[in-house]
N, C-alpha and C positions, 0 to 999 in steps of 0.2 A: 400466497404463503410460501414460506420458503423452506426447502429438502434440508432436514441433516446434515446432510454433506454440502449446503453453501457454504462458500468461503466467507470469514468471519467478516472480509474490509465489505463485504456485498450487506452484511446485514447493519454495520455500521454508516456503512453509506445510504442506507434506505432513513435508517433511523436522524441522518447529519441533513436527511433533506434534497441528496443527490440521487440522479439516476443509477438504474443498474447498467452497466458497462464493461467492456473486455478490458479497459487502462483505465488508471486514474492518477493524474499529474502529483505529483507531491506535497502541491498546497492541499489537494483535492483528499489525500489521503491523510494529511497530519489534521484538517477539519472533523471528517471522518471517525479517526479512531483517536483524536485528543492527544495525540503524540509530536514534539516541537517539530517544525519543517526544519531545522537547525539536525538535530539526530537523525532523521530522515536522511536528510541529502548527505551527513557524513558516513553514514552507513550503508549510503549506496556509493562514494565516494572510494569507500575502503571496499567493494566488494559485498558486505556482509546482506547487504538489500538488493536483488537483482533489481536492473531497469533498464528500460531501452529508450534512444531517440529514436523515432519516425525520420526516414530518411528526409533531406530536403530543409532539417529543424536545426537547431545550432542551441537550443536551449527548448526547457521543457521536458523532462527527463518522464518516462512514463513507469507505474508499477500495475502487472497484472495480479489481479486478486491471488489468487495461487500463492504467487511471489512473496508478497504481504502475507499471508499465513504460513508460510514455510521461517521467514524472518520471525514473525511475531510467536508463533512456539517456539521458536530457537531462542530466544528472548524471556519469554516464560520458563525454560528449561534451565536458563541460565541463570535466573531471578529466583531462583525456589532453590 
């Protein structure tokens, strides 16, 4: 069961059928939380989504849970 203070893409990703995990790729997270891979990757494009490549990668952009809740309340805050 999961604490209060899990990160929201954690309880989404249990519920999407993914494991729980430190990263989740992009496709990994717009399945997830229902949100287009298209808004995602321009949003980490523009900054507004933190992510990182794994050294060694050239593609495959990764977001830690954290990251995704810090975007997705900035998002709600800005939707309301």
């Amino acid at each position: 069961m999961e604490s209060e203070g899990t990160p929201e893409l954690l309880r989404m990703a249990r519920i999407a059928g993914l494991p729980a995990k430190g990263a989740y790729t992009l496709r990994e997270v717009a399945r997830a939380s229902g949100t287009s891979y298209t808004t995602l990757y321009e949003d980490a494009v523009a900054g507004r989504l933190q992510t990182f490549l794994p050294p060694g990668r050239t593609r495959g952009r990764l977001v830690k849970p954290e990251w995704f809740e810090d975007w997705w309340k900035e998002g709600m805050e800005n939707a309301g």
